[in-house]
ZAMARGU-4260 file (C-alpha; in steps of 0.2 Angstrom, whole numbers, plus 5000, padded with zeros to 4 digits):
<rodrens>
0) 5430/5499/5611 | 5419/5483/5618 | 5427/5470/5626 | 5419/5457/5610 | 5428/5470/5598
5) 5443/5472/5604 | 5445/5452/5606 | 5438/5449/5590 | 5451/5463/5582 | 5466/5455/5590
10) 5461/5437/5587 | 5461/5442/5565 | 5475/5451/5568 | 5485/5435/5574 | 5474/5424/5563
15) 5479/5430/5548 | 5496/5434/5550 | 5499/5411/5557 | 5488/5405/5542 | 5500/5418/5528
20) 5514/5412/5537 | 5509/5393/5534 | 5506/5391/5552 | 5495/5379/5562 | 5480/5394/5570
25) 5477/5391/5589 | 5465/5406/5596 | 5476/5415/5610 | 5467/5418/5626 | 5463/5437/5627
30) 5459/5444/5646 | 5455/5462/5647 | 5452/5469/5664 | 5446/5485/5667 | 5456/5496/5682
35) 5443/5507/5683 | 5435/5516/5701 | 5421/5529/5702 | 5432/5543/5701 | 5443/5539/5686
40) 5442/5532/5670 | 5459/5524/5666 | 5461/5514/5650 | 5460/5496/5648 | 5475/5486/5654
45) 5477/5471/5641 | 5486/5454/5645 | 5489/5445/5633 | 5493/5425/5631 | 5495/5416/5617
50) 5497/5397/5616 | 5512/5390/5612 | 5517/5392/5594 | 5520/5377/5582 | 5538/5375/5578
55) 5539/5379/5559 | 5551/5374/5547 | 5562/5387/5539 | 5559/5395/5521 | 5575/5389/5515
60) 5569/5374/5508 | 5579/5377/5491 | 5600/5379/5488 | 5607/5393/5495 | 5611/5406/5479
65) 5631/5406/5480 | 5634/5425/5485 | 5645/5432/5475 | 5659/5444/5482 | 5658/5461/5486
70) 5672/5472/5478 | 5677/5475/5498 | 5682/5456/5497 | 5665/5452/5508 | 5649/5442/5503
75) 5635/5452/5501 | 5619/5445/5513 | 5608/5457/5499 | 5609/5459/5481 | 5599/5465/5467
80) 5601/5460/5451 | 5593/5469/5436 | 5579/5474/5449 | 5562/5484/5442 | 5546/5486/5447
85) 5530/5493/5439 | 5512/5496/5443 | 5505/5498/5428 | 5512/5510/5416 | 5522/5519/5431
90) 5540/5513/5434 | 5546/5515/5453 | 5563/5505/5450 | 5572/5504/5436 | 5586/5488/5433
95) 5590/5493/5450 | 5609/5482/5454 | 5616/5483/5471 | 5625/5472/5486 | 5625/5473/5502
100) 5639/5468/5514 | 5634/5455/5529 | 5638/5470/5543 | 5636/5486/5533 | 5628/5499/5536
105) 5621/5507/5521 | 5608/5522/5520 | 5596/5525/5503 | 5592/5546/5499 | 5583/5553/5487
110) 5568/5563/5485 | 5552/5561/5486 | 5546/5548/5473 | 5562/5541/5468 | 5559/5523/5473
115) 5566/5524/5490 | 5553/5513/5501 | 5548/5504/5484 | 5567/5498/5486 | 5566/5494/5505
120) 5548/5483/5503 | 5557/5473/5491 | 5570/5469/5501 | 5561/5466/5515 | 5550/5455/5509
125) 5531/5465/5508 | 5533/5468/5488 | 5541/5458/5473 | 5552/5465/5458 | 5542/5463/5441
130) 5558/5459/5436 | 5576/5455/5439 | 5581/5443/5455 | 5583/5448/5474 | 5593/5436/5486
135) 5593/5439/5505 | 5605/5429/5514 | 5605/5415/5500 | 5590/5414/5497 | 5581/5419/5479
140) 5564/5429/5483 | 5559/5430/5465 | 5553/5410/5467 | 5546/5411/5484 | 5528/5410/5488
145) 5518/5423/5495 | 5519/5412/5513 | 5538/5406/5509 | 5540/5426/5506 | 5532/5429/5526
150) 5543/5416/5533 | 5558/5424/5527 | 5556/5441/5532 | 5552/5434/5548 | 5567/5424/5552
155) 5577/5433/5544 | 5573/5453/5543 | 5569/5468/5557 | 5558/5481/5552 | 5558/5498/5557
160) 5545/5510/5552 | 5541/5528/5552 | 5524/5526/5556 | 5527/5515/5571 | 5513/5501/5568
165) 5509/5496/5587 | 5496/5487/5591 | 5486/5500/5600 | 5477/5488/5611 | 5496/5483/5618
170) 5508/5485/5629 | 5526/5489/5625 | 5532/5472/5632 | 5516/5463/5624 | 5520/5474/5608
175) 5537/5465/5608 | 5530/5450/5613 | 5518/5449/5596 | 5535/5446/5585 | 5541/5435/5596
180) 5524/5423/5595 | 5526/5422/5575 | 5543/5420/5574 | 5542/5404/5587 | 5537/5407/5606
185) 5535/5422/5615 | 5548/5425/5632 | 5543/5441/5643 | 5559/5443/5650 | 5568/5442/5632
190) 5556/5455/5629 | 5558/5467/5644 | 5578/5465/5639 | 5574/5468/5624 | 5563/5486/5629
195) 5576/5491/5642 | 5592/5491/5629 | 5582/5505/5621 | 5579/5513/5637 | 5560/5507/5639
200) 5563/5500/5656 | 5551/5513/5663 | 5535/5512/5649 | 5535/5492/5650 | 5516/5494/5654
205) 5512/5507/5644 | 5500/5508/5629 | 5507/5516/5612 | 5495/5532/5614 | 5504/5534/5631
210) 5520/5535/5623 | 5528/5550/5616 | 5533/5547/5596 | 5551/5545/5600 | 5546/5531/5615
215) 5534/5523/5601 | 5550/5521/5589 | 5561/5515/5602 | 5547/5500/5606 | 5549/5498/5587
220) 5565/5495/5586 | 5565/5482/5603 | 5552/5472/5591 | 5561/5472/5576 | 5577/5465/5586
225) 5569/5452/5597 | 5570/5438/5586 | 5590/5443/5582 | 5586/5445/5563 | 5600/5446/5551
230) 5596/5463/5543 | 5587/5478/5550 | 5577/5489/5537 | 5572/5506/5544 | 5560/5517/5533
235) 5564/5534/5538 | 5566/5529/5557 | 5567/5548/5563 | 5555/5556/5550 | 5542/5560/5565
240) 5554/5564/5578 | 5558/5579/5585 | 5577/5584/5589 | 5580/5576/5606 | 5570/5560/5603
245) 5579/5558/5584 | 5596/5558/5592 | 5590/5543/5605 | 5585/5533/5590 | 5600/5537/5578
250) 5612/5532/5594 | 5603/5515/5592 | 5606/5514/5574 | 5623/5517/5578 | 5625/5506/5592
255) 5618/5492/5582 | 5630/5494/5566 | 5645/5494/5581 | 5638/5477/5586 | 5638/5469/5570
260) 5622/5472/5563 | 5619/5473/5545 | 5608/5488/5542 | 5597/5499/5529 | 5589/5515/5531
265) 5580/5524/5521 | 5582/5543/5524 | 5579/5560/5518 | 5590/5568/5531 | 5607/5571/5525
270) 5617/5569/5543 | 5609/5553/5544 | 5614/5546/5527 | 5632/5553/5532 | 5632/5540/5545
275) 5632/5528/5537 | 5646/5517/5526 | 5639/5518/5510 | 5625/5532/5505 | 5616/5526/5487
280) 5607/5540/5479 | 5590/5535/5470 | 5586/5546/5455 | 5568/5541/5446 | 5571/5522/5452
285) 5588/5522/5444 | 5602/5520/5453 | 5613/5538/5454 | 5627/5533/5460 | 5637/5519/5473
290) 5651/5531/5480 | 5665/5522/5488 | 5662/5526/5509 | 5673/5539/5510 | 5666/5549/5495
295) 5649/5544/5501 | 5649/5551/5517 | 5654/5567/5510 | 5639/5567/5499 | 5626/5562/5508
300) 5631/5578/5517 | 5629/5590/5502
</rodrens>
């Protein structure tokens, strides 16, 4: 890819994502230099600097929703109420009702089709219920604009997905670094921290296609920690992975609920629901069942 390309590429990609999040647009400085000698043809190391970001004001700009309590005796930082959606005549979810404790750590199973991801993208922010109300952290999506909507998943939400979605262009540490710039200002050594608690230390300078899958997830999960959100989605975080590299990753899951963190992970993979607290099963986007822990663990495992 051309030098003018790859530039213009990046420069929309940053663009779009400052003026959806309401955001003053300030074209970064993009220098590509090209470590190349008459013998080899390495690929294109990319630096990246980005101006400084405008300070932005936070989505909450309405009452906090009073969260009700959690059978536990906790307040839930999630809950649907009632929640459906449709396209068209299909029906993914169906008056889909469920809380989520501030520290939990809950996995959603079921097959293929049963509204699994449907769920996650609306609490996460990148789909909206046709009806019923979603509150994340006090805050009621169901009335939020499509750039109110961007603000809050990114001050507030981590998301880890199975596909990876690097910049291919990218460093690990400037991968990293791209959160931190529309969240508020990048920091290279928050984000080398960042990449070396998920054992990246040593692939800082990397590109993604110089990364093995499990590598590319672990730089995934460093991006979607870096601005400290209060929950962490993960869309089948170890779908691609093979055996070694999907213990490294569910370790980190682990690690993460043992710190605090408030988590959700949707899996097909029975060991992986059975690590978690809670295991909701989806059965034709209707809730199956909300076991109690113990009971879930146990299911998730059959």
């Amino acid at each position: 890819m051309g030098l003018n390309t790859t530039c213009g590429c990046l420069n929309r990609l940053l663009k779009n994502e400052a003026l959806a999040a309401g955001a003053h647009w300030a074209a970064p400085s993009v220098v590509l230099s090209r470590a190349r000698s008459a013998a080899t043809s390495a690929p294109c190391v990319l630096a990246l600097r980005v101006p400084s970001a405008p300070q932005r004001r936070s989505v909450v700009s309405q009452q906090p929703v009073k969260s009700d309590p959690l059978p536990s005796g906790g307040a839930s930082l999630v809950r649907l109420e009632s929640v459906s959606r449709c396209y068209g005549p299909v029906s993914a979810l169906a008056e889909v009702s469920l809380a989520v404790a501030q520290g939990e750590f809950l996995s959603i199973m079921g097959a293929s089709g049963s509204g699994k991801t449907t769920l996650l993208n609306i609490i996460g922010c990148m789909d909206t219920a046709t009806e019923g109300r979603v509150i994340i952290d006090g805050v009621e999506t169901s009335i939020l604009s499509r750039k109110e909507l961007t603000r809050l998943r990114r001050e507030k939400i981590g998301l880890i997905f199975q596909q990876f979605h690097l910049v291919p262009h990218l460093t690990s540490l400037e991968n990293v670094m791209l959160a931190q710039y529309y969240h508020s200002l990048p920091d290279a050594d928050e984000a080398r921290l960042a990449l070396e608690r998920v054992g990246m230390r040593h692939r800082l300078d990397h590109l993604p296609r110089q990364l093995s899958g499990g590598e590319q997830q672990r730089v995934c999960i460093a991006r979607a920690l870096i601005n400290y959100p209060a929950l962490i989605l993960a869309d089948e975080p170890t779908g691609n992975l093979d055996e070694v590299n999907e213990k490294l990753v569910v370790d980190i899951l682990q690690d993460l609920h043992k710190d605090g963190h408030t988590l959700v992970v949707v899996t097909h993979d029975p060991e992986i629901g059975a690590l978690a607290e809670r295991c909701v099963r989806l059965e034709h986007g209707r809730v199956a069942a909300i076991p109690n822990s113990a009971s879930s663990r146990r299911s998730a495992r059959q």
